[in-house]
ZADO-1210 file (C-alpha; in nm, 4 decimals, padded with zeros to 6 digits):
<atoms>
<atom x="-02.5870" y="-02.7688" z="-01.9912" code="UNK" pos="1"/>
<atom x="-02.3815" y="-03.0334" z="-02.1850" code="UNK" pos="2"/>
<atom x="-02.0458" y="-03.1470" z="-02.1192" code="UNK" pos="3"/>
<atom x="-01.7992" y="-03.3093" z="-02.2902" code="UNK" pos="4"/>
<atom x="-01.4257" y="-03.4501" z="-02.1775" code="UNK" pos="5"/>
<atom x="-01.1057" y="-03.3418" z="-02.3236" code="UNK" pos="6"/>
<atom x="-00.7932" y="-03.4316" z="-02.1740" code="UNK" pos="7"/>
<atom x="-00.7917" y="-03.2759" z="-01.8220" code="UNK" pos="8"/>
<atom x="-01.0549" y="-03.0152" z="-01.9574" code="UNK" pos="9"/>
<atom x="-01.4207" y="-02.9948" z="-01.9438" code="UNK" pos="10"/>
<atom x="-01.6420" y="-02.8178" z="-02.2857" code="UNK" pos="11"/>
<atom x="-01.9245" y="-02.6777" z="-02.1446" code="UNK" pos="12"/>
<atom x="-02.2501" y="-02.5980" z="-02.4214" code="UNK" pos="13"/>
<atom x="-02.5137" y="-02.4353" z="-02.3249" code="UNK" pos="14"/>
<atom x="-02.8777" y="-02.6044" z="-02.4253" code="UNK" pos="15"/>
<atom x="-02.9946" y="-02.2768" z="-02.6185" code="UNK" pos="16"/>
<atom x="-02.6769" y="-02.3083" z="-02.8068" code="UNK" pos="17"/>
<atom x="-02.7152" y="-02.6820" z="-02.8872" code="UNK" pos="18"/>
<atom x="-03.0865" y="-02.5547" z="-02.9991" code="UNK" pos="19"/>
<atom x="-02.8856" y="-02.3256" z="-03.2464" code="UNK" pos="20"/>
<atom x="-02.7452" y="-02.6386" z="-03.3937" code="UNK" pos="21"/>
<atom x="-03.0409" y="-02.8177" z="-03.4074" code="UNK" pos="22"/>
<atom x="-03.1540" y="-02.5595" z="-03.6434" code="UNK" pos="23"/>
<atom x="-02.8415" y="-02.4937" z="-03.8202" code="UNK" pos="24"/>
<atom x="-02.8844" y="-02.8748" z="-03.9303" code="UNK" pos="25"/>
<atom x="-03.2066" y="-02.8530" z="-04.0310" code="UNK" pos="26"/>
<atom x="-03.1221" y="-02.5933" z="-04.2822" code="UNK" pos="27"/>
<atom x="-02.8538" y="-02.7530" z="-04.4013" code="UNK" pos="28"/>
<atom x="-03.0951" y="-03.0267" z="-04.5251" code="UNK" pos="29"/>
<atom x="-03.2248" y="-03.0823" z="-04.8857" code="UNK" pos="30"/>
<atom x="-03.5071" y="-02.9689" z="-05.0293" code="UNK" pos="31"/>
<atom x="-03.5574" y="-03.3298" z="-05.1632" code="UNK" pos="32"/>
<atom x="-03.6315" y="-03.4003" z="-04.7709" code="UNK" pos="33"/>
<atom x="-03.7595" y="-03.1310" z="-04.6285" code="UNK" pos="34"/>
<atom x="-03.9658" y="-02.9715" z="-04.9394" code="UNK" pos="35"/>
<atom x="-04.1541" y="-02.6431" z="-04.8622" code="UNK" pos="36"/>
<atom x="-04.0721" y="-02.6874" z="-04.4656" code="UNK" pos="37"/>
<atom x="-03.8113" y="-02.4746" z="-04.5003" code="UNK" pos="38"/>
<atom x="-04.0054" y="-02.1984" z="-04.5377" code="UNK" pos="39"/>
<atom x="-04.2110" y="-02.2451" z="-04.2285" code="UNK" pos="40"/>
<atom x="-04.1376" y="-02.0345" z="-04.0004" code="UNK" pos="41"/>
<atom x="-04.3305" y="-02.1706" z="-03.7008" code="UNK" pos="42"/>
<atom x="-04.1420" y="-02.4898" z="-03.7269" code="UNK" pos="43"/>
<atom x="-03.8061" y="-02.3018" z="-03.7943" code="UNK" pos="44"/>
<atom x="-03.8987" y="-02.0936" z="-03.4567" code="UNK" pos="45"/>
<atom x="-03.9638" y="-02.4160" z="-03.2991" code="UNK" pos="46"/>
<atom x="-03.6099" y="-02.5899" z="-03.3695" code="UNK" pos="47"/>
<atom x="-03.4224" y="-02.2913" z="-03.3199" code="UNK" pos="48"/>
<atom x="-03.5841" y="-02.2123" z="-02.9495" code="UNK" pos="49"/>
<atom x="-03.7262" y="-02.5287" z="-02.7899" code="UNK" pos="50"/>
<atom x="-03.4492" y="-02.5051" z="-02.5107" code="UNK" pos="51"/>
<atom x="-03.5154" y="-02.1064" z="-02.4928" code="UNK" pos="52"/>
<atom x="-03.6106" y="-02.1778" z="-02.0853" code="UNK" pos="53"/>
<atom x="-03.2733" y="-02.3104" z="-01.9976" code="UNK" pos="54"/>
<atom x="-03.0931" y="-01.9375" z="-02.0609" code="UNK" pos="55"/>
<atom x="-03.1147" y="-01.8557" z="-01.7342" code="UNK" pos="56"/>
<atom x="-03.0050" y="-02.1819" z="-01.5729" code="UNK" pos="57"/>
<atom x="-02.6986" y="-02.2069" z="-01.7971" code="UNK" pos="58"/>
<atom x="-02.5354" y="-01.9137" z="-01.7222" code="UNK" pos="59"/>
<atom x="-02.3414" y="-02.0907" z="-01.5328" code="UNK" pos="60"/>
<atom x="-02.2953" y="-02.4462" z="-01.4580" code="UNK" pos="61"/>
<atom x="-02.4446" y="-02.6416" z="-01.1391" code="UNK" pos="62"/>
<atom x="-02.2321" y="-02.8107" z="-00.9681" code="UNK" pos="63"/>
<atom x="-02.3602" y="-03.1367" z="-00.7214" code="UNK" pos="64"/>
<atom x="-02.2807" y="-03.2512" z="-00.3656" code="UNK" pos="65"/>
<atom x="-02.1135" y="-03.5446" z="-00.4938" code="UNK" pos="66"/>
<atom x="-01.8845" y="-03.3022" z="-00.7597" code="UNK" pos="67"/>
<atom x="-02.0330" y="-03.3695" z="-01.0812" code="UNK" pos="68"/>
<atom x="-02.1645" y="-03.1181" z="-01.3053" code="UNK" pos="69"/>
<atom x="-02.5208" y="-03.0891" z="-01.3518" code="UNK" pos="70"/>
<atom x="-02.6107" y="-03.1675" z="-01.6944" code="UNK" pos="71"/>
<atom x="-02.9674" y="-03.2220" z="-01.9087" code="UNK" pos="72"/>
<atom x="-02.9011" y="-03.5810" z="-01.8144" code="UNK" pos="73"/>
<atom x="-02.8067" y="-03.6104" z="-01.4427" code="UNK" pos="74"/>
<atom x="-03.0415" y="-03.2832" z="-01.2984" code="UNK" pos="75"/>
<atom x="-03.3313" y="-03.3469" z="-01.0982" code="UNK" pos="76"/>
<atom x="-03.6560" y="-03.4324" z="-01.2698" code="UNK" pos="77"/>
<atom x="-03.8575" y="-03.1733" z="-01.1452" code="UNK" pos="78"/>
<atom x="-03.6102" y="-02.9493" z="-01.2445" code="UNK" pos="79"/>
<atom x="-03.6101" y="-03.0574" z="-01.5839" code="UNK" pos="80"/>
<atom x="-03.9339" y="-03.0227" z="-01.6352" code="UNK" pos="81"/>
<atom x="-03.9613" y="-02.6787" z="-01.4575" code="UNK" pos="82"/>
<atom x="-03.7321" y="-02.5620" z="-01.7906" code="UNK" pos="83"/>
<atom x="-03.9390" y="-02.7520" z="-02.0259" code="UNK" pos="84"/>
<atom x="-04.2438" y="-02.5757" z="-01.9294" code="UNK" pos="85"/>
<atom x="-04.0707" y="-02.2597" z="-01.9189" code="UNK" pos="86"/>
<atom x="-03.9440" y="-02.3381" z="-02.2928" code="UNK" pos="87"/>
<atom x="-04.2740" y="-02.3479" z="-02.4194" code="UNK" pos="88"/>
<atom x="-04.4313" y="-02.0519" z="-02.2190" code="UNK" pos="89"/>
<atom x="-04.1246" y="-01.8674" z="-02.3513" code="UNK" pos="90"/>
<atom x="-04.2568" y="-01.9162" z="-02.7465" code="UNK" pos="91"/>
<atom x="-04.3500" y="-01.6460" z="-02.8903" code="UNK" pos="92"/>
<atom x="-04.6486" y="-01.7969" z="-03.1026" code="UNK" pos="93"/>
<atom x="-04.8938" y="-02.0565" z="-03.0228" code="UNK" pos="94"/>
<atom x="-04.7916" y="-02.3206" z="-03.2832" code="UNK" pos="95"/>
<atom x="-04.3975" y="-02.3302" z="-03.2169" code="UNK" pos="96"/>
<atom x="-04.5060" y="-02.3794" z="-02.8333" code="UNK" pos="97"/>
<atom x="-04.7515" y="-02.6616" z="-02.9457" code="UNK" pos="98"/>
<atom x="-04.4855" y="-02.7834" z="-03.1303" code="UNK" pos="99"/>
<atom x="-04.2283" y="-02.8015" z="-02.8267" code="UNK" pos="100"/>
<atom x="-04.4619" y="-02.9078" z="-02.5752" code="UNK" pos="101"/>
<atom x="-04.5362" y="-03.2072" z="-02.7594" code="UNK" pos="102"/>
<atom x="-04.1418" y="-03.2530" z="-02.8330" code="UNK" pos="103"/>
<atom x="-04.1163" y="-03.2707" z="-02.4505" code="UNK" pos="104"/>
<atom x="-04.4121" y="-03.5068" z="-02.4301" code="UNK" pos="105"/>
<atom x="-04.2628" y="-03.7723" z="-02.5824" code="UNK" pos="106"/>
<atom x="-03.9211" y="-03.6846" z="-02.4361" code="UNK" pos="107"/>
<atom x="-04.1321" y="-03.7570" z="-02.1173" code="UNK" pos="108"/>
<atom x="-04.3339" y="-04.0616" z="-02.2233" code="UNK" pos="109"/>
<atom x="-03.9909" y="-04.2236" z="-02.3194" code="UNK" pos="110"/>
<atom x="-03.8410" y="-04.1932" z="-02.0047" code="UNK" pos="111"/>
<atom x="-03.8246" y="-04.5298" z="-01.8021" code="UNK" pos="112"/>
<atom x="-03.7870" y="-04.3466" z="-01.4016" code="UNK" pos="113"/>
<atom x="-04.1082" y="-04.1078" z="-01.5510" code="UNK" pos="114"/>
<atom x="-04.3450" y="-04.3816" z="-01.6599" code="UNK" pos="115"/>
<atom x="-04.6153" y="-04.3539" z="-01.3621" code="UNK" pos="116"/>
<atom x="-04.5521" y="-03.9808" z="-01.3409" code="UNK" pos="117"/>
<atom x="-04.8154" y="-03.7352" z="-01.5527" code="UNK" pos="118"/>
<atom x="-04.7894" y="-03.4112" z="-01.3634" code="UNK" pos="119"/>
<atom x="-04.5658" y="-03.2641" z="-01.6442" code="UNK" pos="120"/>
<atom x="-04.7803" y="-03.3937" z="-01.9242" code="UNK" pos="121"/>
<atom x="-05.0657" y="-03.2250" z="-01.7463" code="UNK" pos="122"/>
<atom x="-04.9166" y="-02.9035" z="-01.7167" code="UNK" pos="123"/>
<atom x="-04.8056" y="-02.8875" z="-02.0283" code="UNK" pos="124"/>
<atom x="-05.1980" y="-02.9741" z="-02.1550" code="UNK" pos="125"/>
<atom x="-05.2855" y="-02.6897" z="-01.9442" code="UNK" pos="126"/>
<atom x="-05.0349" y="-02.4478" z="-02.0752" code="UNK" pos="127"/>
<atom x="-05.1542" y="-02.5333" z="-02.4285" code="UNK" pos="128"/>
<atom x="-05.4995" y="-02.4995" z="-02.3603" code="UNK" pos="129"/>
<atom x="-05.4639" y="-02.1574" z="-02.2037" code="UNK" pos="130"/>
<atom x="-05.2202" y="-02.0156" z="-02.5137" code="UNK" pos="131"/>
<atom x="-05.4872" y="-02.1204" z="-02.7679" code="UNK" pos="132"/>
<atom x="-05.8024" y="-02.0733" z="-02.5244" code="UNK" pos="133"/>
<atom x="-06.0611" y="-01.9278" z="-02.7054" code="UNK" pos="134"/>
<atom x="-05.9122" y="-02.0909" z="-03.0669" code="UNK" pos="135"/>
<atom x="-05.9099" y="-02.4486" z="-03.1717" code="UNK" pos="136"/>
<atom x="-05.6071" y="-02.6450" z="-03.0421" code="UNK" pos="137"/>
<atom x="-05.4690" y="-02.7995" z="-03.3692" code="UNK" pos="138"/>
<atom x="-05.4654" y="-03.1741" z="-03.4245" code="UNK" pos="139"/>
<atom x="-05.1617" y="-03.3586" z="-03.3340" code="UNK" pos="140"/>
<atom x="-05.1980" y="-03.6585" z="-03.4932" code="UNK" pos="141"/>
<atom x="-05.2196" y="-03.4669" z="-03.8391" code="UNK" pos="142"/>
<atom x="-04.9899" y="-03.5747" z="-04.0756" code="UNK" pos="143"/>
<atom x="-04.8435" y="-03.2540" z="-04.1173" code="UNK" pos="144"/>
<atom x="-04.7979" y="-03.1861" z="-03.7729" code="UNK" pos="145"/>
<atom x="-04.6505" y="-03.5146" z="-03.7096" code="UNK" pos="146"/>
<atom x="-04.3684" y="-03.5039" z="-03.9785" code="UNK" pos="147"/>
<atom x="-04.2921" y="-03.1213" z="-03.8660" code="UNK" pos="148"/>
<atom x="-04.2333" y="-03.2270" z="-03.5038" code="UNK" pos="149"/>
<atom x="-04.0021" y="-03.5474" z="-03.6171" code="UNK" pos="150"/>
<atom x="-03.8133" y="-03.2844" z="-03.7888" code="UNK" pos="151"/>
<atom x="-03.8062" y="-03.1076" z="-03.4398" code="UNK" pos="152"/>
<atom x="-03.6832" y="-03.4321" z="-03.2529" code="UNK" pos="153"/>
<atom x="-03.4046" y="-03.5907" z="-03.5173" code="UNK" pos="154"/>
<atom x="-03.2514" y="-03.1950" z="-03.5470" code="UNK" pos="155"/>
<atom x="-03.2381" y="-03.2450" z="-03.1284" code="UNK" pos="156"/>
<atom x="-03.1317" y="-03.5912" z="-03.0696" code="UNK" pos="157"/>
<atom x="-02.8689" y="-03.4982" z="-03.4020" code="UNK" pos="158"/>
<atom x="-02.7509" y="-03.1588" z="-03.2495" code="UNK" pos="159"/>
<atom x="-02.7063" y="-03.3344" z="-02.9229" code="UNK" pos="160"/>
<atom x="-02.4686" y="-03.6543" z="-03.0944" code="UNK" pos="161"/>
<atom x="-02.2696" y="-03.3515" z="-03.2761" code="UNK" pos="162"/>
<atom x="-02.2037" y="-03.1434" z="-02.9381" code="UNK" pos="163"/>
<atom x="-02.0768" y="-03.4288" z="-02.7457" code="UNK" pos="164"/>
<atom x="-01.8719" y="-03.5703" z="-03.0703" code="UNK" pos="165"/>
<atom x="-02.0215" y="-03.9490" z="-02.9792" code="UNK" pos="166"/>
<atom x="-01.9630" y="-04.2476" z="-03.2080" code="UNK" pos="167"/>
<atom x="-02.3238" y="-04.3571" z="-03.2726" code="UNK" pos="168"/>
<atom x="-02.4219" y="-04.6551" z="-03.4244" code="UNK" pos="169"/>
<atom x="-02.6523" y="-04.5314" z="-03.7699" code="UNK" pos="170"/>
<atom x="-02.8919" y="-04.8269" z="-03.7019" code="UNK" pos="171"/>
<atom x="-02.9876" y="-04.6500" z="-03.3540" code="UNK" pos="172"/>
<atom x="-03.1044" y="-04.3239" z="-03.5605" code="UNK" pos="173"/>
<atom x="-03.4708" y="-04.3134" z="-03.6136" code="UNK" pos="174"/>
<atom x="-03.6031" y="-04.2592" z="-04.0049" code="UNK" pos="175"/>
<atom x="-03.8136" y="-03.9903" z="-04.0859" code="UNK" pos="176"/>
<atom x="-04.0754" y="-03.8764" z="-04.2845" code="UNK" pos="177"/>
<atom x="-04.0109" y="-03.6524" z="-04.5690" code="UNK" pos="178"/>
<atom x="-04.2184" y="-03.3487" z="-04.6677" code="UNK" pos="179"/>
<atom x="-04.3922" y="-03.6086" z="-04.9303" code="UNK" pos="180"/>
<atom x="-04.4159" y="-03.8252" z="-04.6501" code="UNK" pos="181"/>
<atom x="-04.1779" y="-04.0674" z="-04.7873" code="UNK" pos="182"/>
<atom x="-03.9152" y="-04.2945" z="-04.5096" code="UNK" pos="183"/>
<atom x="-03.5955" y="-04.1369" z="-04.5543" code="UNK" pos="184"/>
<atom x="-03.3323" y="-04.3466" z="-04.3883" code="UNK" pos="185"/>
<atom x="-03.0499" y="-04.0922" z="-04.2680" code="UNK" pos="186"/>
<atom x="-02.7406" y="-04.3654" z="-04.2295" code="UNK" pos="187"/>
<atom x="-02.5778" y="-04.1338" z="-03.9746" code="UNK" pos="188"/>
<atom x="-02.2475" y="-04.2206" z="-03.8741" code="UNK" pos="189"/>
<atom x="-01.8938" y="-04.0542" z="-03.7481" code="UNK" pos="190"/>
<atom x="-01.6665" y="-04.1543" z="-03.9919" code="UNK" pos="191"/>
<atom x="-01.3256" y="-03.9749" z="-03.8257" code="UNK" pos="192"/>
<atom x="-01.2975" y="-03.7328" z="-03.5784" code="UNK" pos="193"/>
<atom x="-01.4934" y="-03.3858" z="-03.6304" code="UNK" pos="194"/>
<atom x="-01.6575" y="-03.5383" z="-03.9179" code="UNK" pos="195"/>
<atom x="-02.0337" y="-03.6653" z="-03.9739" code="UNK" pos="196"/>
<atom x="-02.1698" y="-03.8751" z="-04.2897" code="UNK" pos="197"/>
<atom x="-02.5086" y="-03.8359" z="-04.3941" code="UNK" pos="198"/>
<atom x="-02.6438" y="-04.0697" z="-04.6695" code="UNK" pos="199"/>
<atom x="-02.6068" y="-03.8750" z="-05.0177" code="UNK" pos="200"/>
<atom x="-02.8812" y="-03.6702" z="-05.0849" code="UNK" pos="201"/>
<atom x="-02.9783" y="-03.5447" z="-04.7801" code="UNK" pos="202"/>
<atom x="-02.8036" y="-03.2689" z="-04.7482" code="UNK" pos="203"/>
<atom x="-02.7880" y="-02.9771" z="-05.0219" code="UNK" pos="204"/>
<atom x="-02.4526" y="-02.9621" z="-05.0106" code="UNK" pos="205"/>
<atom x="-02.1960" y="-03.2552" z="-05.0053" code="UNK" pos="206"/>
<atom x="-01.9647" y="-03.0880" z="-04.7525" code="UNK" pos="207"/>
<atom x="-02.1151" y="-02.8313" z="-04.4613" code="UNK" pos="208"/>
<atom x="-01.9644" y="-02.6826" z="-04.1366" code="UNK" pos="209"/>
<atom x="-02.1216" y="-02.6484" z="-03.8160" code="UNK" pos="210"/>
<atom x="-01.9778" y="-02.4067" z="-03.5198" code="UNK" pos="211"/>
<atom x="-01.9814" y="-02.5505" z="-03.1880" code="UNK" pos="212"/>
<atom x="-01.9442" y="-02.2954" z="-02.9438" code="UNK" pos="213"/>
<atom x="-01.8528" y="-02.3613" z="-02.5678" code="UNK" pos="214"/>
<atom x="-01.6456" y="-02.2708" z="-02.2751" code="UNK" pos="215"/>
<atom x="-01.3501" y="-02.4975" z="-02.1366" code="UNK" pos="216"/>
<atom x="-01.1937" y="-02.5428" z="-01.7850" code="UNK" pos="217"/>
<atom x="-00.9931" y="-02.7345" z="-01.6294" code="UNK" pos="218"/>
<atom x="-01.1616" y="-03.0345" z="-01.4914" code="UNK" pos="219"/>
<atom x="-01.0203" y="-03.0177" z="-01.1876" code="UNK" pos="220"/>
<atom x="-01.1832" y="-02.6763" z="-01.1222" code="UNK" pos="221"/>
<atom x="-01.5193" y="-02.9749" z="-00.9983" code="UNK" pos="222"/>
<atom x="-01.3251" y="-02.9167" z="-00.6832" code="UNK" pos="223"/>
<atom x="-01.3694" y="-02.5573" z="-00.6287" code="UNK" pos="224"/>
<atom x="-01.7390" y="-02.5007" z="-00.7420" code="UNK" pos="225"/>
<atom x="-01.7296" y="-02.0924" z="-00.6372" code="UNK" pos="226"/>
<atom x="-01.4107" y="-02.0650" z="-00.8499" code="UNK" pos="227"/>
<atom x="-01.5039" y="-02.3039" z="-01.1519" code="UNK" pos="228"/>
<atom x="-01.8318" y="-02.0375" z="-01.1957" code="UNK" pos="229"/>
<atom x="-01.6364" y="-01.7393" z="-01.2064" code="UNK" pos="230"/>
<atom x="-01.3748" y="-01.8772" z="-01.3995" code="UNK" pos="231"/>
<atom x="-01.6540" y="-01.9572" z="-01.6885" code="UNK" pos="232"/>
<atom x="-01.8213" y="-01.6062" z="-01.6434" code="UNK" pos="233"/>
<atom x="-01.4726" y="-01.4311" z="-01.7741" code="UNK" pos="234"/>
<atom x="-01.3653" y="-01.7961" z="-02.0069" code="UNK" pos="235"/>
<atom x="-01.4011" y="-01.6748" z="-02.3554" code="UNK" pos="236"/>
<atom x="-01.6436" y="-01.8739" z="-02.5897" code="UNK" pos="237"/>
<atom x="-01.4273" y="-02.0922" z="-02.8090" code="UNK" pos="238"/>
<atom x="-01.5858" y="-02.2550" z="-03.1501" code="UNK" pos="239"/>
<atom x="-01.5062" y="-02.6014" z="-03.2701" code="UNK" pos="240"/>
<atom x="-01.5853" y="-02.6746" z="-03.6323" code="UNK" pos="241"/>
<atom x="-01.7780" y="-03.0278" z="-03.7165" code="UNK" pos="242"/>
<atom x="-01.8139" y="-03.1291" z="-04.0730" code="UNK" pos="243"/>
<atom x="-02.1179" y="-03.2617" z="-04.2049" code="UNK" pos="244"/>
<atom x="-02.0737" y="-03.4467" z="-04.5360" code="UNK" pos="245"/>
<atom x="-02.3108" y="-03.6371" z="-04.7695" code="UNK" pos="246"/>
</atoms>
């Protein structure tokens, strides 16, 4: 789950949903960028479903002892990785899962708290080695894997800025490598409220709208954990519109 404040209100979206936007970004980029990737459809699969195991989980939102809401941020550890690994055994093809399980590799290998910690990185290797057992595991440090699953990680770490509405300083956004295998330098920044600036040319279009949907309550509803869940079981799912210029 990801929150964000508003007022007295809490916007609750769902991780499969921010996955949505992760992919509705990628598409939105131009061909100039992303070249014949948009037609590949284990990648596409990839960006669209890497947080497929949190479905379940998010049905609802967690609330802790200390009345905070659980997010992707805050939740236990083990937890986390629980839905990780249940995000790539949910893939339907062996690729897209190679893909995401080495998306939440390096999600792992960045993480300060996780640094002496390999259990999840060796599940993960074992999961992989069972879905293509009997096939050769494809190389990861291939050139063309490597630029697909940057894709993967700027679409998620750009989906993420664009649910929570954050400022975000463009020099903290990570280049990537273009189909041609060219540095593209994205020079993302929030330039007024709602509204996202891409350098020009990376985007196909110099004005495109993304949906945001999500749930709000009252934030006060923290307090009353049994109600606050049933509440956001009948809430209807609102949409908030984000522009995306270049």
């Amino acid at each position: 789950m990801i929150t964000k404040e508003y007022n007295d209100y809490l916007c609750f979206i769902t991780q499969h949903d921010h996955a949505s936007i992760s992919f509705d970004i990628f598409m939105y980029f131009h061909e100039d960028v992303v070249g014949n990737l948009k037609n590949n459809e284990n990648l596409k699969y990839a960006i669209r479903n890497h947080d497929v195991g949190w479905i379940e989980y998010d049905k609802v939102p967690k609330i802790s002892e200390n009345r905070e809401v659980y997010t992707f941020q805050n939740m236990k550890q083990s937890l986390q990785e629980e839905l990780w690994l249940r995000s790539i055994s949910s893939a339907i093809n062996p690729y897209s899962q190679l893909l995401i399980s080495e998306h939440f590799k390096k999600l792992h290998e960045n993480s300060k708290s996780r640094k002496d910690d390999d259990e999840f990185i060796n599940k993960a290797s074992e999961l992989i080695e069972n879905v293509f057992k009997g096939t050769k595991i494809p190389d990861t440090t291939n050139n063309k894997f490597v630029i697909e699953l940057r894709f993967l990680q700027i679409c998620d770490l750009l989906s993420l800025i664009l649910c929570r509405e954050r400022d975000i300083e463009s020099s903290l956004i990570p280049k990537i490598f273009s189909y041609k295998n060219e540095v593209v330098d994205l020079k993302f920044e929030k330039v007024a409220d709602s509204t996202y600036k891409f350098a020009p040319g990376i985007l196909k279009a110099k004005r495109n709208f993304i949906e945001i949907p999500y749930k709000m309550l009252e934030s006060k509803l923290i307090l009353r954990p049994k109600q606050l869940k049933e509440e956001y079981k009948s809430n209807q799912t609102r949409f908030r519109k984000i522009e995306l210029i270049s």
